[in-house]
C-alpha positions as CSV (number, residue, x, y, z in Angstrom):
1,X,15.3,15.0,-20.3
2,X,14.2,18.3,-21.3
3,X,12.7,21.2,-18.7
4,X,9.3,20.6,-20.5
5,X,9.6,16.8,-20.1
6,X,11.0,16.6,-16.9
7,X,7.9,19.3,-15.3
8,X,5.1,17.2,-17.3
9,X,6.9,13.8,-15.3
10,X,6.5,15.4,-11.6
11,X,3.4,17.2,-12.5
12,X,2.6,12.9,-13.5
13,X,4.0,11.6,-10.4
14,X,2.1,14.1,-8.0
15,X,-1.0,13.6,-9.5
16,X,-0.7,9.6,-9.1
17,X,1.2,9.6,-5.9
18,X,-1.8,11.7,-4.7
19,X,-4.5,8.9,-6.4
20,X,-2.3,6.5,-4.9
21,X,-2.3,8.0,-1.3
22,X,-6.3,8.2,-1.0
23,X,-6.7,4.6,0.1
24,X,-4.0,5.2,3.5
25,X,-5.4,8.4,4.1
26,X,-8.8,7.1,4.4
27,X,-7.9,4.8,6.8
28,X,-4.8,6.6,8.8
29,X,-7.3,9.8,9.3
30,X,-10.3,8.4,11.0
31,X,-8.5,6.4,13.6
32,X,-8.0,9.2,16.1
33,X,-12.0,9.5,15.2
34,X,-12.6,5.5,16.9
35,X,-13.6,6.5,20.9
36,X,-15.5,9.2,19.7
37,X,-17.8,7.3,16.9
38,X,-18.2,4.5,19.3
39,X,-19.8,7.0,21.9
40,X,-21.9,9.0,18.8
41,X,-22.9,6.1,17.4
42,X,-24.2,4.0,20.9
43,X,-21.7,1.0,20.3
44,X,-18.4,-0.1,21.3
45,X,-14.8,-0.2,19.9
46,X,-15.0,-3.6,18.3
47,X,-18.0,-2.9,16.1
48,X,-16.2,1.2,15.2
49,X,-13.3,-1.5,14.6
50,X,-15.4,-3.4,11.8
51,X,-15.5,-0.5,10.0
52,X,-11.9,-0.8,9.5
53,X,-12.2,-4.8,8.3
54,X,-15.0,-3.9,5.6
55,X,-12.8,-1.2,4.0
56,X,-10.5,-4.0,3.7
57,X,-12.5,-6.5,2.2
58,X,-13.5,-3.6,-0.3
59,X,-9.9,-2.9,-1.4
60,X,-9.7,-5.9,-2.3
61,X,-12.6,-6.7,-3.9
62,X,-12.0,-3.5,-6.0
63,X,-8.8,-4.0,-7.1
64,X,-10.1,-7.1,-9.0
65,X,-12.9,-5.0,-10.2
66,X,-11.1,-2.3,-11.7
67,X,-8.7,-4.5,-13.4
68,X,-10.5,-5.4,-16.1
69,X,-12.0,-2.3,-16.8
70,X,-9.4,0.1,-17.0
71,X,-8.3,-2.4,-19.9
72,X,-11.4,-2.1,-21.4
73,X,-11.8,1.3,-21.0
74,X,-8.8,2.7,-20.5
75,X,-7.4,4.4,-17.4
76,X,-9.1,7.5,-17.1
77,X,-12.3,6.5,-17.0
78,X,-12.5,4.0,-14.4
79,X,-10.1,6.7,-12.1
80,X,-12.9,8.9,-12.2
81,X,-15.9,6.8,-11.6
82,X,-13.9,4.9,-8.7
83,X,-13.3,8.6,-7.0
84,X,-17.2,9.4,-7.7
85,X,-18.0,6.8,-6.0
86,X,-15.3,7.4,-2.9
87,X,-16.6,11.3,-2.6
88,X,-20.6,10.1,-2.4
89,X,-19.8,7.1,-0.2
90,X,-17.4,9.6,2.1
91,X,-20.5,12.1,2.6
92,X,-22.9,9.1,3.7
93,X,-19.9,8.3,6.0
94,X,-20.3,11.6,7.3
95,X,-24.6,11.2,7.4
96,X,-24.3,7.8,9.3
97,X,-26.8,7.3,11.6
98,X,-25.4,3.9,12.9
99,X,-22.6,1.9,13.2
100,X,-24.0,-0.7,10.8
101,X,-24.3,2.0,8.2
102,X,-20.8,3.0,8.7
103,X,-19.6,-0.7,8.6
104,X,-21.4,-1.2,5.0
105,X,-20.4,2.7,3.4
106,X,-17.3,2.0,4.8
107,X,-16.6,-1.1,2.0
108,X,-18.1,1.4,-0.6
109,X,-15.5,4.0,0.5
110,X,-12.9,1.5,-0.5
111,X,-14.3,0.3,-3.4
112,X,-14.1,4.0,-4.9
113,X,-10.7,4.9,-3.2
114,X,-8.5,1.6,-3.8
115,X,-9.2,2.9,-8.1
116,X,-6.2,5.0,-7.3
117,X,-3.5,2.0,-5.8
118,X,-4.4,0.3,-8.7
119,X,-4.6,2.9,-11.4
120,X,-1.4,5.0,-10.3
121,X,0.8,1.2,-11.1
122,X,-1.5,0.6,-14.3
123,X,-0.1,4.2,-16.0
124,X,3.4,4.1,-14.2
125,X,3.8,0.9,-17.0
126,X,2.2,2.5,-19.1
127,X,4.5,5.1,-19.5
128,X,7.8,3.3,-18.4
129,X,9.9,0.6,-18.8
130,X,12.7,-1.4,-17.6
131,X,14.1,-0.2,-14.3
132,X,12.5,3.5,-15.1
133,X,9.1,1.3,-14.0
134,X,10.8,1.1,-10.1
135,X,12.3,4.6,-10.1
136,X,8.9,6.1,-11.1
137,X,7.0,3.8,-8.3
138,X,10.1,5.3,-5.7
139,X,9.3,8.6,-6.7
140,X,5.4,7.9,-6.2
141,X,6.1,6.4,-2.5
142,X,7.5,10.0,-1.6
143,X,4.3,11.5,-2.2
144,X,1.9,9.1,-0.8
145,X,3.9,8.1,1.8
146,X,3.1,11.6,3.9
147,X,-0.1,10.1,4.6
148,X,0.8,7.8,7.3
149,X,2.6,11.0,8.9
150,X,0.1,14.0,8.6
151,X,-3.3,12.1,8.4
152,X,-3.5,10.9,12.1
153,X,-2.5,14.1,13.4
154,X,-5.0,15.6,10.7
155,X,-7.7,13.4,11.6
156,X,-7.1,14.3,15.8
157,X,-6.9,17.8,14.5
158,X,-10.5,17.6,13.2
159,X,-12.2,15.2,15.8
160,X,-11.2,17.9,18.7
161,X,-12.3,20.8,17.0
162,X,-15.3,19.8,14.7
163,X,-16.2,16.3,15.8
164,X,-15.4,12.8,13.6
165,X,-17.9,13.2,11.1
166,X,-15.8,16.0,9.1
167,X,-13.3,13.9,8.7
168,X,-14.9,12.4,6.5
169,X,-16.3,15.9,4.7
170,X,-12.6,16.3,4.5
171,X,-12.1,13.2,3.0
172,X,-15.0,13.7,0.3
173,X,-13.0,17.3,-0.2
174,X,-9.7,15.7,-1.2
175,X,-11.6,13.3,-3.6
176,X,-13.1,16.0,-5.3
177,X,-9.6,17.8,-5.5
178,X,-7.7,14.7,-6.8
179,X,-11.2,14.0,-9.4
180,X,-10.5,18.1,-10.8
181,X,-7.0,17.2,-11.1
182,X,-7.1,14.5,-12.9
183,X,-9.7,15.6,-15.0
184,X,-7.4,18.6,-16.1
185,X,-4.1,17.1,-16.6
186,X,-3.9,13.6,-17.1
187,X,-3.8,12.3,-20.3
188,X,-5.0,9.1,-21.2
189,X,-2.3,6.4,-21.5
190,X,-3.9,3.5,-22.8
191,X,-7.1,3.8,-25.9
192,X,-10.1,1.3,-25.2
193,X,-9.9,-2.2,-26.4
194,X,-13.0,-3.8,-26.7
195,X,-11.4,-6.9,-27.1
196,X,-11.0,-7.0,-23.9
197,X,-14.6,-8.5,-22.2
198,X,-16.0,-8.1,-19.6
199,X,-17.9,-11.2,-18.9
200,X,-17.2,-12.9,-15.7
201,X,-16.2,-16.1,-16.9
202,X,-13.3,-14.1,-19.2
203,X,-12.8,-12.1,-16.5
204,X,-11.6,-15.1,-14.5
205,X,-10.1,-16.3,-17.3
206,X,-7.9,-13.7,-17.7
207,X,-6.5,-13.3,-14.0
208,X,-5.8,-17.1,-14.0
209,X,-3.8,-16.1,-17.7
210,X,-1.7,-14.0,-15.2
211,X,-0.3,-16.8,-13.7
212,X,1.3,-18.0,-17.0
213,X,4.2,-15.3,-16.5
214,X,6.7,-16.8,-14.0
215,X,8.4,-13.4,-13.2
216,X,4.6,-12.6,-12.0
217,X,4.2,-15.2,-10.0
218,X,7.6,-15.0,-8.4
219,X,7.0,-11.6,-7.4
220,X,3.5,-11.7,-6.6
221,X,4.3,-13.8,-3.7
222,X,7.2,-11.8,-2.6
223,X,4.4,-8.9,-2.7
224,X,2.2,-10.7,-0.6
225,X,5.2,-11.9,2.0
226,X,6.7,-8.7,2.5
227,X,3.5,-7.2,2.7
228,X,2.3,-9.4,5.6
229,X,6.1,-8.5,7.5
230,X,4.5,-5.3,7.3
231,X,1.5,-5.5,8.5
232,X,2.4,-7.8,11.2
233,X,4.5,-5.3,12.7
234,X,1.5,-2.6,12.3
235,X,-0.5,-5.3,13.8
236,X,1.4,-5.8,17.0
237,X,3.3,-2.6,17.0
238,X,0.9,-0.7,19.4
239,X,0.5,-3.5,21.8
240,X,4.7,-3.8,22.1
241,X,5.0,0.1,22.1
242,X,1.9,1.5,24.4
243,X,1.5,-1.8,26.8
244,X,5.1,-3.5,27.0
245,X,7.1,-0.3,26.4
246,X,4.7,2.1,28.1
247,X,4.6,5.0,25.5
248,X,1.7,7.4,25.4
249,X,-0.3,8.2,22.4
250,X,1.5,10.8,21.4
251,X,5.1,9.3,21.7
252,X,3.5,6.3,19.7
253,X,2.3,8.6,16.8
254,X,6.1,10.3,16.8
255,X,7.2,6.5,16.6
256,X,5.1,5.8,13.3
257,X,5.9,9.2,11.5
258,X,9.5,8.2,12.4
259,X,8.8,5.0,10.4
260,X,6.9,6.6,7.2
261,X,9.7,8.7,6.8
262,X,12.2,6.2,6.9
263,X,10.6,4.2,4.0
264,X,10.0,7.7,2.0
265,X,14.0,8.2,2.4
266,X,14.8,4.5,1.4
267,X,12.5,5.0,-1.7
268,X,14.5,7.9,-2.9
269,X,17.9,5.9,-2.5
270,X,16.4,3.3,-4.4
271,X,15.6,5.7,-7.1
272,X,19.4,6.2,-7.2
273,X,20.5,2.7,-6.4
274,X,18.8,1.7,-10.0
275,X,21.4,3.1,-11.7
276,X,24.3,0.8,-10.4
277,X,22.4,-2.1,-9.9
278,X,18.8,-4.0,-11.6
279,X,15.8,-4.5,-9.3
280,X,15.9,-8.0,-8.8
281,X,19.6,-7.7,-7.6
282,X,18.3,-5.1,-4.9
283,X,15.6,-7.1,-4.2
284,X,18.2,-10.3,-2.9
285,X,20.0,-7.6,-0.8
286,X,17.7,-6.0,0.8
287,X,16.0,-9.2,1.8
288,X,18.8,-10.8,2.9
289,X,19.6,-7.6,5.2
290,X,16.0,-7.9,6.4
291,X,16.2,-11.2,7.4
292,X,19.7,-10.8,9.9
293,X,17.5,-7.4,11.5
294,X,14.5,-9.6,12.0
295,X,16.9,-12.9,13.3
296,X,18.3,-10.6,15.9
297,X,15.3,-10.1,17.2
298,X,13.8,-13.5,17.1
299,X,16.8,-14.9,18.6
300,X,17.7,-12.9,21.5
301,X,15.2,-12.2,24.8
302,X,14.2,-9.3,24.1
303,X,14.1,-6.8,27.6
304,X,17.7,-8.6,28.4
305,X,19.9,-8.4,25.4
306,X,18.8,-5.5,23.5
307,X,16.9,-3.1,24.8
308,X,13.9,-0.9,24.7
309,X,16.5,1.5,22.6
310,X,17.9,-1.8,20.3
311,X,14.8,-3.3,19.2
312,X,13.3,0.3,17.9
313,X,16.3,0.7,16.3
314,X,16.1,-3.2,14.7
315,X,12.8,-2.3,14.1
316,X,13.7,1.2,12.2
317,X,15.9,-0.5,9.6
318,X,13.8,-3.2,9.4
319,X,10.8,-0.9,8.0
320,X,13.7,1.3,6.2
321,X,14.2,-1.6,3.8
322,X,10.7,-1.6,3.1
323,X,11.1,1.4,1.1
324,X,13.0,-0.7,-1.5
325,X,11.0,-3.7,-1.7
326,X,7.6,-2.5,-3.1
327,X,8.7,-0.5,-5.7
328,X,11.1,-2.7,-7.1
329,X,8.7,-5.9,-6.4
330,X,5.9,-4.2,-8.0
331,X,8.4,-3.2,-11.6
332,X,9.6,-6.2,-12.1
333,X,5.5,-8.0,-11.3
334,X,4.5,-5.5,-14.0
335,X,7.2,-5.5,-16.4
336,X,5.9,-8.4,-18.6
337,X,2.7,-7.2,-19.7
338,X,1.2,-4.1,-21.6
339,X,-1.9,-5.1,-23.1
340,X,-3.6,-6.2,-19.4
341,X,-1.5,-4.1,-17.1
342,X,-4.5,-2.9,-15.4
343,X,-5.7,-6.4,-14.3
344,X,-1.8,-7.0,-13.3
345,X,-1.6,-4.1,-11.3
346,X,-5.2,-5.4,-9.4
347,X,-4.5,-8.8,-9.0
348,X,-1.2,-8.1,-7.3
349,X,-3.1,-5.4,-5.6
350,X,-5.3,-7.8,-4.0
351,X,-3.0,-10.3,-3.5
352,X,-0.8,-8.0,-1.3
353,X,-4.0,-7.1,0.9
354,X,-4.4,-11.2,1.4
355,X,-1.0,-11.5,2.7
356,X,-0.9,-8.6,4.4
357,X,-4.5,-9.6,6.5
358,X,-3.6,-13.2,7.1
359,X,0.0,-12.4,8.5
360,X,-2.2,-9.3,10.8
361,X,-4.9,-12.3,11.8
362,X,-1.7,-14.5,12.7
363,X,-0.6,-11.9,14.9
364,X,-3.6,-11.6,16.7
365,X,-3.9,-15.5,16.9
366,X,-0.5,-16.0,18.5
367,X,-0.9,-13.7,21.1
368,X,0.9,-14.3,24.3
369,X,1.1,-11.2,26.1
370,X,5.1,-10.9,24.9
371,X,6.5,-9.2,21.4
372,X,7.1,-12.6,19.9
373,X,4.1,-13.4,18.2
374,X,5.1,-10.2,16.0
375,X,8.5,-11.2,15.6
376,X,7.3,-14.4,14.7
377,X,5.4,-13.6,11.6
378,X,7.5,-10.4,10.5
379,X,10.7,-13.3,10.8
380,X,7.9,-16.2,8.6
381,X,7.3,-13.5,6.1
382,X,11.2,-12.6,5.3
383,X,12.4,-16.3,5.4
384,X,9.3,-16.4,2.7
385,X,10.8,-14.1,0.7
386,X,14.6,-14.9,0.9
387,X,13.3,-18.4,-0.1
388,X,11.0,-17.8,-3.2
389,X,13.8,-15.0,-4.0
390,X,16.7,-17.7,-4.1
391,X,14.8,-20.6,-5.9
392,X,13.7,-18.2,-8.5
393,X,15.7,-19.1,-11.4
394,X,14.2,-15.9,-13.1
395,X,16.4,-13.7,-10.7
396,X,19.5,-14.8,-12.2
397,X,18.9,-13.5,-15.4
398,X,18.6,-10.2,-13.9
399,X,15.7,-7.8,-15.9
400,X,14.9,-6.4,-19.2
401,X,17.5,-3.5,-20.2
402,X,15.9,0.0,-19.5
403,X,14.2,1.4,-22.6
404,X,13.7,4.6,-21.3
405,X,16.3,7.3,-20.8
406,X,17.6,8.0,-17.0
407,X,15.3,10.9,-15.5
């Protein structure tokens, strides 16, 4: 690829790892902020905690949203209204005179932000094709990906010294940085098409047309089973680390940087492993790997056998893999359509966040006072996977041939 080319592609993949990493940051940021919102606010830390279940709810729900329209309207035009609406929902944040205000700006801080998870996929197949779809989604991990390791040191950063509601001025700041940005250098990647409507009843028609595509399906549920492994182990995780294993905040917060930047390396080697071998082969792999990590655990007492030591390090490789799931899952849920790749990219969006919240409610619902119930659902949520991978038919005939030349 030429110098030209190849500057214009990570100019591209900064710009939408940086859409894409507005939604973590929102939430990884303000955490260190909970104790001290409960006390400014005259509440307690499970309604500060409801704040963090209605930003959920509006990911999801604006995923679905902003399907349709940015094929309708094209991409750039739904990016920038959603990050209006994150940088004036993020300065109410900041104005809330109650916890119940929070709660409900909260879901509209969502609603704006989660434009970006969806948008960043929407033009990544927009421009790409083939296995170049997966290696562009790696690359896009490495730059989003830093928010799970600087934003909760950030966000402590700012609560000490000017108090939790400029984190959220801080928040409303990087929105209007990423909204400049991408009003100066991206260029649109799909025209309108006002064939596309916009009436509910299509709308619903066309997310159920979605389903028609096996490969879709196939990998939408992978999505949504390796996305609740994951969140069951950030479910449980600080329960297992800070009460069973006795580790203080900040030897916690060392422990989940230690994670993000094992899936950011993994996401780079898969940008490389792409070359030798097709996603859907990867895919079988690394969930087979996944599986024997997580059966260790399940199937061994855990102080007795392995260890504080062993099960961070199961745990480590575990999360490692991670890094070439989601990109590869993602390529190959994406790959068949162009027209409505924007409603793809939302619906599997969404469909990720409902996996991911039932497997963290399962968590909760098992809870014994032991590491199982974790274990449990992160070893549910691989079998998931290694099953709907192997009965797949579709993954024997490998993928569609790259059409675009090796970056």
């Amino acid at each position: 690829m030429p110098a030209m080319e190849r500057k214009q592609y990570n100019a591209t993949i900064w710009l939408l790892g940086s859409l894409a990493a507005i939604g973590p940051f929102s939430i990884d940021m303000y955490l260190p902020g909970f104790p001290a919102i409960a006390v400014d606010l005259s509440t307690d830390m499970a309604h500060v905690g409801l704040t963090l279940t209605s930003y959920f709810v509006g990911i999801s729900v604006g995923q679905i949203a902003y399907g349709p329209l940015m094929d309708r309207f094209g991409r750039k035009k739904p990016l920038m209204l959603g990050l209006i609406v994150y940088i004036v929902a993020a300065l109410g944040c900041a104005l809330s005179p109650s916890v119940s205000v929070l709660i409900t700006l909260r879901f509209f801080l969502a609603l704006g932000g989660c434009v970006g998870m969806a948008g960043s996929r929407a033009v990544v197949r927009d421009l790409f094709s083939g296995r170049e779809i997966a290696r562009a989604l790696s690359a896009l991990v490495m730059v989003f990906g830093v928010a799970p390791i600087v934003a909760p040191t950030m966000g402590g950063l700012v609560v000490k010294t000017f108090g939790w509601r400029f984190i959220f001025v801080a928040l409303a700041a990087i929105g209007v940085a990423v909204l400049v940005a991408l009003s100066r250098f991206l260029r649109e990647t799909k025209g309108e098409d006002t064939s596309i409507s916009l009436h509910p009843k299509n709308v619903v028609v066309e997310y159920l047309r979605l389903f028609r595509e096996p490969a879709f399906v196939t990998y939408a549920f992978v999505s949504a089973a390796t996305a609740g492994g994951f969140l069951a182990y950030i479910s449980g995780s600080a329960f297992v680390y800070m009460k069973l294993f006795g580790f203080t905040e900040t030897q916690f917060g060392w422990m989940y940087s230690a994670n993000a930047v094992g899936l950011i390396a993994a996401s780079q080697i898969n940008r490389f492993w792409l070359r030798m071998l097709d996603s859907a082969r990867i895919l079988r792999i690394v969930a087979a790997i996944q599986f024997c990590l997580v059966a260790v655990l399940f199937a061994l007492p855990l102080n007795e056998f392995i260890g504080t030591a062993g099960f961070i390090g199961l745990i480590f490789c575990y999360l490692f893999l991670f890094g070439f799931v989601n990109p590869n899952t993602m390529a190959l849920a994406l790959h068949p359509f162009t027209r409505n790749a924007g409603s793809a990219s939302a619906l599997i969006g969404c469909i990720q966040m409902v996996g991911g919240a039932s497997a963290s409610g399962l968590v909760s619902y098992l809870y014994n006072g032991t590491a199982m119930p974790m274990i449990w659902v992160m070893a549910g949520c691989t079998g998931v996977t290694l099953l709907v991978l192997g009965g797949s038919g579709l993954l024997m005939k490998g993928e569609p041939e790259n059409l675009v030349a090796d970056i």
